[in-house]
DRENDRENDREN-99521 format. One line per field, with one value per atom (N, C-alpha, C): residue in one letter; x, y, z; residue number from 1. Coordinates in pm, whole numbers, plus 50000, padded with zeros to 5 digits. Layout:
// residues N
type	A,...
X	X,...
Y	Y,...
Z	Z,...
seq	NUM,...
//
This chain:
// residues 270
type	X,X,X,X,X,X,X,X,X,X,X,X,X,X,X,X,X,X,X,X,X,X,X,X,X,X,X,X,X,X,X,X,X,X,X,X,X,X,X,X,X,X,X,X,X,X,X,X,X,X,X,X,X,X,X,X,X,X,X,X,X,X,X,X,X,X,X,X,X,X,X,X,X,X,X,X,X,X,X,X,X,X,X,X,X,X,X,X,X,X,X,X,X,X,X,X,X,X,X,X,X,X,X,X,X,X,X,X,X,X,X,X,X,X,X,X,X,X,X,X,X,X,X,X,X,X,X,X,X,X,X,X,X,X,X,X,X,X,X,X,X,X,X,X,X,X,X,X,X,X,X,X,X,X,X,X,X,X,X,X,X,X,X,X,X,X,X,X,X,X,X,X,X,X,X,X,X,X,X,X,X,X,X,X,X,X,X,X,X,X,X,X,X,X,X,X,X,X,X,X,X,X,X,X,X,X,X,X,X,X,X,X,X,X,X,X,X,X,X,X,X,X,X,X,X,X,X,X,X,X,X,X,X,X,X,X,X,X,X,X,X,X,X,X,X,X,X,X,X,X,X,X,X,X,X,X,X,X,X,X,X,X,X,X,X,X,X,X,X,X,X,X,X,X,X,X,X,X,X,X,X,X,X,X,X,X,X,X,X,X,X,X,X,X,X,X,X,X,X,X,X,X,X,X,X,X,X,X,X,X,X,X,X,X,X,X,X,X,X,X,X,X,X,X,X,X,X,X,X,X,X,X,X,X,X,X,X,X,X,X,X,X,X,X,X,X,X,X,X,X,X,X,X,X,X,X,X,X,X,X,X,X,X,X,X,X,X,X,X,X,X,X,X,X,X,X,X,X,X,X,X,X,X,X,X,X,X,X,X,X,X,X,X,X,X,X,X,X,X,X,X,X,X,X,X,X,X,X,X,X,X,X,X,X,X,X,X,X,X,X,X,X,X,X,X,X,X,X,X,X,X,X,X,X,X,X,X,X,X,X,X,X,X,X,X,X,X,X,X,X,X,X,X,X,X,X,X,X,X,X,X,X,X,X,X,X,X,X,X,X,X,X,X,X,X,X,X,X,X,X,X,X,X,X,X,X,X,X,X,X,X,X,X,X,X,X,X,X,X,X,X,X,X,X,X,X,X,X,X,X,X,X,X,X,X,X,X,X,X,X,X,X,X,X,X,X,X,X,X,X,X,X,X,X,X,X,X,X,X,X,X,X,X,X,X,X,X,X,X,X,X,X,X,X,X,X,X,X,X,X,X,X,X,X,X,X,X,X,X,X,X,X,X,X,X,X,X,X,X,X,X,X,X,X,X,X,X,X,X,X,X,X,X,X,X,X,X,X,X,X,X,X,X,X,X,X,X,X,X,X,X,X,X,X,X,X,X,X,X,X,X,X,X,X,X,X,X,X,X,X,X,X,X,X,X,X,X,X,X,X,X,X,X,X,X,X,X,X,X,X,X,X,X,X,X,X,X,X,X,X,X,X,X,X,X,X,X,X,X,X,X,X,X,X,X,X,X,X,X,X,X,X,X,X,X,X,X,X,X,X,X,X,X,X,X,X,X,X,X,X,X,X,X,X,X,X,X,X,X,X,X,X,X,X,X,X,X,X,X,X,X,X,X,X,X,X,X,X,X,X,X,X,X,X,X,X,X,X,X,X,X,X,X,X,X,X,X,X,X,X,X,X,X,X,X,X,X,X,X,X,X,X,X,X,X,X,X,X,X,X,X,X,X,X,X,X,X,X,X,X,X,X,X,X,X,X,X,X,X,X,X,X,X,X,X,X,X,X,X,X,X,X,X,X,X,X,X,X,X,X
X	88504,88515,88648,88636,88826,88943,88958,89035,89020,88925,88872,89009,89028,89105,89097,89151,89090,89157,89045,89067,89132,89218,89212,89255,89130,89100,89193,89263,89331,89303,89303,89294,89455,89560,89684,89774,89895,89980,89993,89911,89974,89885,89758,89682,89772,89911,90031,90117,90059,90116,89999,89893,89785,89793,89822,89875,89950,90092,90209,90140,90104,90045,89978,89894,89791,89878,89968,90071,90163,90162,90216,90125,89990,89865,89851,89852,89733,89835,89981,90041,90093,89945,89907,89748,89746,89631,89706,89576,89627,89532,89602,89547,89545,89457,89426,89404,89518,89542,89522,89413,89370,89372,89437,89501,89445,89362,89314,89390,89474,89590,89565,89466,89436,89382,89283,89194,89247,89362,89412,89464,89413,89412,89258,89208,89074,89095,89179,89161,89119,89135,89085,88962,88868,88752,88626,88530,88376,88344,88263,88215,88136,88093,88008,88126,88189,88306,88359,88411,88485,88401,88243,88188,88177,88170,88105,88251,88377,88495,88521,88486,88497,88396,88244,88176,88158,88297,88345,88473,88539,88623,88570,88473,88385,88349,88338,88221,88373,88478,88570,88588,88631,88680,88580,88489,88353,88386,88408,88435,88543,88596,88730,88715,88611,88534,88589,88555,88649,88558,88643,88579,88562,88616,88651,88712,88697,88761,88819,88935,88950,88963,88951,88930,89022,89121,89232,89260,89172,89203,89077,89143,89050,88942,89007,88860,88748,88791,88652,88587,88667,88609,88552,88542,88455,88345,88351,88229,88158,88213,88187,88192,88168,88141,87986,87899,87754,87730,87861,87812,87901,88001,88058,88018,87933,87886,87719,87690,87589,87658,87787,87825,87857,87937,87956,87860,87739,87636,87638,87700,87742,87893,87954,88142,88123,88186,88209,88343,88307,88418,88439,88582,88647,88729,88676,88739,88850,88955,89021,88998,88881,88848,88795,88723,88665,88760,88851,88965,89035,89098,89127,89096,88960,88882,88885,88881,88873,89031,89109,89242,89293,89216,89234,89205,89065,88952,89018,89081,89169,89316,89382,89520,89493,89390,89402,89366,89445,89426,89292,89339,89291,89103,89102,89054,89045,89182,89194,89288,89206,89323,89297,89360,89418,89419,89415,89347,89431,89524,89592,89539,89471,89454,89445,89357,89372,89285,89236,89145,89010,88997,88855,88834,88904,88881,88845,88936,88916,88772,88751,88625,88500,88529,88426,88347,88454,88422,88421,88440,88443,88522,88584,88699,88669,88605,88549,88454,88402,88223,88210,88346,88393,88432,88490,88590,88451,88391,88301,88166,88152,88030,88112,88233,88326,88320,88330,88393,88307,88219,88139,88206,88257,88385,88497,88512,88629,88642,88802,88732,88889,88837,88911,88936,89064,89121,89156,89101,89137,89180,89282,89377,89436,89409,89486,89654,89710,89851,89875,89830,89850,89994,90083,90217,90242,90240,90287,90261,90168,90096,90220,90275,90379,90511,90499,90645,90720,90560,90544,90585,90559,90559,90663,90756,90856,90988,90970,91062,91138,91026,91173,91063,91119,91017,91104,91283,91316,91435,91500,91610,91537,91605,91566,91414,91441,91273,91143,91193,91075,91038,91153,91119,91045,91105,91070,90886,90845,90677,90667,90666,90632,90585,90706,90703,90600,90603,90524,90385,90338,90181,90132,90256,90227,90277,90296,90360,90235,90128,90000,90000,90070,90053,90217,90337,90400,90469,90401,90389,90295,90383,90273,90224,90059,89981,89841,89765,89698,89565,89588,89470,89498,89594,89695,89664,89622,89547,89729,89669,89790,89806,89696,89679,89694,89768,89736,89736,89633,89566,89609,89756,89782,89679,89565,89444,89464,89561,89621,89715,89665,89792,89919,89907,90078,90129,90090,90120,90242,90216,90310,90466,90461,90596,90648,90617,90671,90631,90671,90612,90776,90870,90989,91000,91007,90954,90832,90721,90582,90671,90694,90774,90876,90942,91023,90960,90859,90774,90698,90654,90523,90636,90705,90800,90767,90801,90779,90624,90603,90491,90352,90363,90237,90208,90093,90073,90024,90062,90046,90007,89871,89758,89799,89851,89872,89713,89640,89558,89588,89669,89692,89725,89794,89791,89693,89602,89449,89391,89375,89299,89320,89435,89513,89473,89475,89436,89276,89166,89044,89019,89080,89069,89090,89186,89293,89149,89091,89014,88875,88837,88701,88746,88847,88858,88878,88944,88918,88776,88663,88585,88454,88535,88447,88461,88609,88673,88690,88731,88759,88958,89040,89112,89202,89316,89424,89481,89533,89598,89751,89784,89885,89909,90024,90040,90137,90194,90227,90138,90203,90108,90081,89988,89992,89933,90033,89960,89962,89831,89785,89791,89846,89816,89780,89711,89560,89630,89618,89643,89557,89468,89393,89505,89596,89747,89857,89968,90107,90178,90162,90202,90377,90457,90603,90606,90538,90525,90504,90349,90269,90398,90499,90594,90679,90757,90858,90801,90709,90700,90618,90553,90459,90603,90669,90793,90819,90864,90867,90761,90659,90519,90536,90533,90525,90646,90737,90852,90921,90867,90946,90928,90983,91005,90916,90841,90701,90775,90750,90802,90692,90687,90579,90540,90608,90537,90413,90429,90324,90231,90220,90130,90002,89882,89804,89734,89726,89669,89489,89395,89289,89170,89104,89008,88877,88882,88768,88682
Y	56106,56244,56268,56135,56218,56204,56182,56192,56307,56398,56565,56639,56753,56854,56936,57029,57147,57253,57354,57470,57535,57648,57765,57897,58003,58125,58258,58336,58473,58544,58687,58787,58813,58748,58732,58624,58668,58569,58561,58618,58632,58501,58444,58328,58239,58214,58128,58095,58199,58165,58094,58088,58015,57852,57827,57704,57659,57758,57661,57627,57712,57613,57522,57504,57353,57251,57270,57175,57129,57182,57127,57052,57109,57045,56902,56926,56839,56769,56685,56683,56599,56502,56420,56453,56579,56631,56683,56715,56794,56904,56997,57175,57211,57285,57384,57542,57608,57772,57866,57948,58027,58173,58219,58394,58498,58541,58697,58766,58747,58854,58950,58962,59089,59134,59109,59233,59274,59228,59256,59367,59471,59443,59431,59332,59360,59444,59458,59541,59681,59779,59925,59877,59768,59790,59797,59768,59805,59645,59614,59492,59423,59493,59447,59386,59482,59443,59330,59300,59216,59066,59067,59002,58904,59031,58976,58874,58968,58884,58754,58784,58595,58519,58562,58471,58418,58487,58399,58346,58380,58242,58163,58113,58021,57968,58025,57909,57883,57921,57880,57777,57760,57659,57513,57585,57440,57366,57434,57320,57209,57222,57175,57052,57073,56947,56902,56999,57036,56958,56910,56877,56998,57080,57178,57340,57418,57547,57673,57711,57784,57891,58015,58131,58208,58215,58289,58428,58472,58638,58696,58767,58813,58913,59014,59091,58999,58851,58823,58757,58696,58616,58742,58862,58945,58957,58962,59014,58912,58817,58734,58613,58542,58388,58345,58416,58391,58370,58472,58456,58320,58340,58183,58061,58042,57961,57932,58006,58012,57926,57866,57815,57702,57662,57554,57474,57444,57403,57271,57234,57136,57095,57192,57175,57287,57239,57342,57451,57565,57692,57749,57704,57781,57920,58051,58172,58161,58286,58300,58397,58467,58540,58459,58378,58286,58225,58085,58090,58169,58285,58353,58461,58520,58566,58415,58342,58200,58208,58175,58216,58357,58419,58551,58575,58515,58514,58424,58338,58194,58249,58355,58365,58482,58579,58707,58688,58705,58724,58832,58921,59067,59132,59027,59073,59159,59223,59340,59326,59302,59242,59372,59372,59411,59386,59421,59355,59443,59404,59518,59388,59496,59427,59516,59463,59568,59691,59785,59867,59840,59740,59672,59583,59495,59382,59484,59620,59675,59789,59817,59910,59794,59677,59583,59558,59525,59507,59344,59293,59114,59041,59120,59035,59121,59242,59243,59248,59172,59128,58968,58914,58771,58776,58847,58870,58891,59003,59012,58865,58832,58757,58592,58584,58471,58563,58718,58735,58893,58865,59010,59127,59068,59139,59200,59152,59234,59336,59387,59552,59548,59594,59549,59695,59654,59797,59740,59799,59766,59863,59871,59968,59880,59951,59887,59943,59851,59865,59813,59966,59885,59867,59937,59961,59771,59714,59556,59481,59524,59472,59445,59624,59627,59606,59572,59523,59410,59320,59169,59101,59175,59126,59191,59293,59335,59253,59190,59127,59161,59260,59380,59364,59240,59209,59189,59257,59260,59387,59418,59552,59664,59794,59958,59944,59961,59980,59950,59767,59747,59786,59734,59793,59903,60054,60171,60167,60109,60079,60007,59949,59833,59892,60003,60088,60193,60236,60356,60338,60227,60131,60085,60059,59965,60046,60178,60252,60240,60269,60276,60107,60020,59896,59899,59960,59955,59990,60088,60153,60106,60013,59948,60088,60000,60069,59968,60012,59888,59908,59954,59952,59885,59865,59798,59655,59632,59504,59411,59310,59178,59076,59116,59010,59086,59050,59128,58999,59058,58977,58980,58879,58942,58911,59062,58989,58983,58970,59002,58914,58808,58681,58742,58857,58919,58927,58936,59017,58891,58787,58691,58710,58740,58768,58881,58955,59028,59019,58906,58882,58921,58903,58941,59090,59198,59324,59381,59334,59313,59293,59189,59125,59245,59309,59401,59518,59567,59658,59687,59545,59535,59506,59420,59374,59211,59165,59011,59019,59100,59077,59052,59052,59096,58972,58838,58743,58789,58708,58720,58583,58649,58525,58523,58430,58451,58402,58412,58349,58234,58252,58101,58018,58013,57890,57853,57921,57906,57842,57855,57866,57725,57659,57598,57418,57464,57355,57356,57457,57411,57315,57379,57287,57123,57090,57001,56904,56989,56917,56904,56962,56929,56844,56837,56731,56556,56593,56461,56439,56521,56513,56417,56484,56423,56299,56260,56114,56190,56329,56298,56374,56348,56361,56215,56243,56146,56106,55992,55950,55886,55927,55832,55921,55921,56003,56113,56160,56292,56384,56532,56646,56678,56743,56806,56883,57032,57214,57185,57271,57307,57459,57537,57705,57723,57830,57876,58040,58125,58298,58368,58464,58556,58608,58642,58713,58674,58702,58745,58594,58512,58354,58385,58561,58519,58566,58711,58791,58676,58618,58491,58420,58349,58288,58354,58455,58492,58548,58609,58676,58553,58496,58367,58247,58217,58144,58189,58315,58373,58342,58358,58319,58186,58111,57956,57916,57998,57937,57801,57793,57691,57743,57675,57757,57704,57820,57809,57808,57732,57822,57847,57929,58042,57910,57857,57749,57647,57611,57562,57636,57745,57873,57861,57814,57815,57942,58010,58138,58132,58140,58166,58306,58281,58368,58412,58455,58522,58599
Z	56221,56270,56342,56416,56482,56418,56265,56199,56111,56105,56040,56125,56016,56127,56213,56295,56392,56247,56264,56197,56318,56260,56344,56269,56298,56214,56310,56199,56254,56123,56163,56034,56024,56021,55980,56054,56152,56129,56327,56347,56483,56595,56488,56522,56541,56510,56488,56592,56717,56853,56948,56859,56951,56873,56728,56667,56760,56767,56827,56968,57039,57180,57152,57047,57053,56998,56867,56831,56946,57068,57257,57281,57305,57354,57287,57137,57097,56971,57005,56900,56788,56798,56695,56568,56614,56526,56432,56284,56207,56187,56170,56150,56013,56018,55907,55971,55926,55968,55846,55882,55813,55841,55762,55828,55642,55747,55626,55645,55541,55533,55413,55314,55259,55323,55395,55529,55631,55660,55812,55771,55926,56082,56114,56143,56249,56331,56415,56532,56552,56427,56396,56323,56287,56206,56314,56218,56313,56346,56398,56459,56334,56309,56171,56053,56036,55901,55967,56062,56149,56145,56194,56181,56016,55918,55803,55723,55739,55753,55776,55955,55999,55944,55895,55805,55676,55622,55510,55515,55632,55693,55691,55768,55837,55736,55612,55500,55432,55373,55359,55425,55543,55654,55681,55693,55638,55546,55433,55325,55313,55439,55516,55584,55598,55709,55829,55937,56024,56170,56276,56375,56504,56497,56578,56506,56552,56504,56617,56612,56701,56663,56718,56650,56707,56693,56733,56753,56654,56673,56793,56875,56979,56899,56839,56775,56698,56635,56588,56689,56770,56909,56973,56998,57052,56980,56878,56751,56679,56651,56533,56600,56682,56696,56673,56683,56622,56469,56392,56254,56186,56264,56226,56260,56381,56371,56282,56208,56103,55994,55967,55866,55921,56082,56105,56221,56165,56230,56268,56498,56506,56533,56468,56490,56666,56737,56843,56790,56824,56818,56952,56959,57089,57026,57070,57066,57194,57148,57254,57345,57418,57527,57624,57637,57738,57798,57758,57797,57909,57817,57882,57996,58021,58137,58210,58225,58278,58368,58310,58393,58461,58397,58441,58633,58612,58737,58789,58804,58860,58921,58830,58847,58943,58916,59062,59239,59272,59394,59463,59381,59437,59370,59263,59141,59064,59147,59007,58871,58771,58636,58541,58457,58334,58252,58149,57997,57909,57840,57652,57565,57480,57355,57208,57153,56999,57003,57005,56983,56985,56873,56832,56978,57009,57155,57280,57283,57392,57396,57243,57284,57236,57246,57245,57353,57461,57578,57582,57528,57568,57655,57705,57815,57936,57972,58083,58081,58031,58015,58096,58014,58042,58195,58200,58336,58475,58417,58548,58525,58451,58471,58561,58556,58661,58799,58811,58911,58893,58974,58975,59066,59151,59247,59222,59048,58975,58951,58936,58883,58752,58633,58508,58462,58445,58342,58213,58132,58000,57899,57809,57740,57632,57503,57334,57396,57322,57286,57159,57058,56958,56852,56880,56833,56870,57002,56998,56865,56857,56671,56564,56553,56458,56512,56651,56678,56675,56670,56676,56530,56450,56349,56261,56335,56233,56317,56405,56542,56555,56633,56736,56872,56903,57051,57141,57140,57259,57206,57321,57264,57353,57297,57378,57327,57203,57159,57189,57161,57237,57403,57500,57604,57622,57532,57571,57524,57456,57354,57512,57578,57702,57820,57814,57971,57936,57811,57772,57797,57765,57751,57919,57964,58083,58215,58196,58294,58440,58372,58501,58591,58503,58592,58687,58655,58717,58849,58895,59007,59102,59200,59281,59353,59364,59521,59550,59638,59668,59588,59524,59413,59295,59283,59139,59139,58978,58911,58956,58997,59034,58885,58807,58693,58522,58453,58303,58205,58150,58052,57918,57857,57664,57597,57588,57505,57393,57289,57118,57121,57065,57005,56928,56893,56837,57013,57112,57243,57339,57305,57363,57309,57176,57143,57195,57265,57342,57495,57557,57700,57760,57692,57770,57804,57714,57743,57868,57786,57909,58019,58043,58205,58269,58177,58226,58291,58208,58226,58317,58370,58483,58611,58586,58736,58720,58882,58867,58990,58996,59105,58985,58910,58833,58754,58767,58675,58553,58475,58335,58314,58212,58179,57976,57908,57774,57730,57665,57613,57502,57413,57353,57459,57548,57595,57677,57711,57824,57700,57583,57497,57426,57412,57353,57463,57620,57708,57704,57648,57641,57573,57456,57340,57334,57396,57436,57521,57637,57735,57641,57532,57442,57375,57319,57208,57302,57399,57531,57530,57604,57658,57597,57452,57318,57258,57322,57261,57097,57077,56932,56924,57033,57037,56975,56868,56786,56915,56929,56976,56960,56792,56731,56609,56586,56444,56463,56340,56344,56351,56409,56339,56218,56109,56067,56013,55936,55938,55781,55757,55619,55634,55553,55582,55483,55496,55376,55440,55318,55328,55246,55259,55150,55067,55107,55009,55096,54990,55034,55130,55002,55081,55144,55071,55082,55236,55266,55396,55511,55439,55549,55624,55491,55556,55624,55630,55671,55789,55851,55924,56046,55968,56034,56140,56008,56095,56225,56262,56402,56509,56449,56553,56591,56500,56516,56558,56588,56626,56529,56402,56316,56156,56074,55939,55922,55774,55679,55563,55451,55325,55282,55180,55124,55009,54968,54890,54939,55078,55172,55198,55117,55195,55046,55070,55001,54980,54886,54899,54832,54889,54864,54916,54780,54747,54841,54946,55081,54982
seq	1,1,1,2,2,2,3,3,3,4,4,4,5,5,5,6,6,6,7,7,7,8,8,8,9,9,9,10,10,10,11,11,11,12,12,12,13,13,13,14,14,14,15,15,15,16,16,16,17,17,17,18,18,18,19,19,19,20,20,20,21,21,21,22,22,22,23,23,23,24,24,24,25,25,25,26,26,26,27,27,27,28,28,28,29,29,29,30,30,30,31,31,31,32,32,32,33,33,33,34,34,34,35,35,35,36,36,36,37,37,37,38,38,38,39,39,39,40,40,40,41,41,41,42,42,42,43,43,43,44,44,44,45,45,45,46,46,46,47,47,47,48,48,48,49,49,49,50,50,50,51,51,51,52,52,52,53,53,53,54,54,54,55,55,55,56,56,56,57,57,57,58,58,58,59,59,59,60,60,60,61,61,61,62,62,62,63,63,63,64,64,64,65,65,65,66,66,66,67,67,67,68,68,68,69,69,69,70,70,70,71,71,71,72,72,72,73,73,73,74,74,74,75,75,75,76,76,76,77,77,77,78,78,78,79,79,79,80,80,80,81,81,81,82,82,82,83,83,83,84,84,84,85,85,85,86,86,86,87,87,87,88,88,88,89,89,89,90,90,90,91,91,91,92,92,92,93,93,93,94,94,94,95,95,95,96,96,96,97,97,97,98,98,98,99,99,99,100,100,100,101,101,101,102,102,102,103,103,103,104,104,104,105,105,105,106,106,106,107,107,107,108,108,108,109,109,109,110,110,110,111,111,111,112,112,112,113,113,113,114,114,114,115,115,115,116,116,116,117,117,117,118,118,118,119,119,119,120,120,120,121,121,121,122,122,122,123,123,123,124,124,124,125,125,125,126,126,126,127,127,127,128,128,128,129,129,129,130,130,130,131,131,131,132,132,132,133,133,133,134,134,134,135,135,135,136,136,136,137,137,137,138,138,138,139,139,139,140,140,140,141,141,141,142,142,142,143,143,143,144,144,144,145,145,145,146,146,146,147,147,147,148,148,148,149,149,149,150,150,150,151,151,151,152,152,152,153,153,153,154,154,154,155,155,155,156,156,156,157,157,157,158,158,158,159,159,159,160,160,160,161,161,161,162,162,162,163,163,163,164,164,164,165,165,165,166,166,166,167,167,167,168,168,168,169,169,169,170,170,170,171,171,171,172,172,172,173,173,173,174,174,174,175,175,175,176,176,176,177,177,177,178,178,178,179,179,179,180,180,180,181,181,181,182,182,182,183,183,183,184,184,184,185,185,185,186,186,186,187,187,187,188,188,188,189,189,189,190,190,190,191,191,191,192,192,192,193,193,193,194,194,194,195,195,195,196,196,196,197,197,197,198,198,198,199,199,199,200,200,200,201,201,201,202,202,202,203,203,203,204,204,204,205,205,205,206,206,206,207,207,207,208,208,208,209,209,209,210,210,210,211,211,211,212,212,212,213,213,213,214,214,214,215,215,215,216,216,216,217,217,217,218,218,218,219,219,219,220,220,220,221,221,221,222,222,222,223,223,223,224,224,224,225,225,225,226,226,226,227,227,227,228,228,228,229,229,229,230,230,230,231,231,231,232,232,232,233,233,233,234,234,234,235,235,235,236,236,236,237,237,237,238,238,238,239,239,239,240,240,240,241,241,241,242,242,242,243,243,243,244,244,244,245,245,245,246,246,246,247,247,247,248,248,248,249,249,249,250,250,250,251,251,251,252,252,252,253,253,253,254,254,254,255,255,255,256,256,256,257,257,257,258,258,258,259,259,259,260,260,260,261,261,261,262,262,262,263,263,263,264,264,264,265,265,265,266,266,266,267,267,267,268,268,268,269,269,269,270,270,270
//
């Protein structure tokens, strides 16, 4: 078993900033990254579509024979970790909202945090669901930013533009007063590639919780806990795409911070 791989599931390419943190974490394992890239965006669908989605990831990814799975995209980790685990009966699945409400409740002082995420994550409610059941004393603002989506991925995550998309989204967190959340939460793995913007936007008073990397040290401490953490070896990534192995690569390279070629990009049938 501790030679099986960790899966890790996104409905496209932006699951690729929660990879590169575990390839830090964990960097004698090998991965298998799986991005629905004919269905994407989760983030505008219903909970149901979202759900039924990640459960043919999940039977895909089974057949993988996987010791672990991480689920990278926050909208199915709101919706869909029950139906995925109907296929992997026994593998533990770490989503990325737990994690992250976890640091969230850790990094505030005040308990007042902040949450941007996709549409779908934010009228879900899973990260202040997460957030208050650590910290019933909290009080959570939560708001989509969903333009970061297309900014992330056309990489224009620093310049006028992006800034001006940053300040526009994040104007209510920038104006201190003593009611103002001390903590913001990037609940959307596209959302780290633009943490330099974010940062401009909010000031330096304001922590920032990324979720791949909260997400990235759970993982890290289960696969310890379990003794099914490598100890020796290189890494290595298998990428699996529903479509568009040339986009997957070119746009994916940026996330991961290292080149993909589209030839490494396995394209299969969801």
């Amino acid at each position: 078993m501790i030679e099986a791989p960790i899966g890790v599931f996104d409905s496209g390419v932006g699951g690729l900033t929660v990879l590169r943190a575990l390839l830090a974490e964990l960097p004698h394992e090998e991965f298998i990254y799986l991005g629905d890239t004919a269905r994407l965006p989760y983030g505008t669908k219903s909970a149901t579509t979202v759900a039924r989605y990640a459960a043919t990831a999940a039977a895909a990814l089974a057949r993988r024979g996987l010791k672990c799975l991480v689920v990278a995209c926050n909208t199915a980790s709101a919706s869909s970790l029950p139906a995925m685990r109907d296929h992997l009966a026994g593998v533990p699945i770490v989503g990325v909202i737990e994690p992250g409400a976890q640091a969230a409740c850790e990094a505030s002082v005040s308990g007042r945090i902040a949450v941007i995420a996709t549409e779908g994550t934010v009228n879900g409610r899973a990260y202040q669901e997460a957030i208050l059941r650590r910290r019933s004393d909290a009080r959570v603002l939560a708001f989509a930013a969903q333009l970061f989506v297309a900014l992330a991925e056309e990489g224009l995550v620093s310049g006028p533009i992006a800034l001006e998309v940053a300040r526009h989204y994040l104007a209510q967190l920038a104006t201190p007063s003593p009611d103002a959340p001390d903590t913001l939460v990037l609940g959307c793995t596209h959302f780290p590639m633009l943490l330099e913007v974010i940062r401009a936007a909010v000031g330096e008073r304001m922590r920032i919780v990324d979720s791949a990397a909260t997400t990235a040290r759970e993982v890290r401490q289960r696969m310890e806990s379990a003794r099914l953490a490598r100890r020796a070896g290189a890494s290595k990534v298998h990428f699996l795409a529903s479509d568009g192995a040339e986009r997957f690569a070119r746009v994916g390279s940026r996330f991961l911070a290292r080149p993909i070629a589209a030839a490494d990009v396995e394209i299969i049938d969801l």
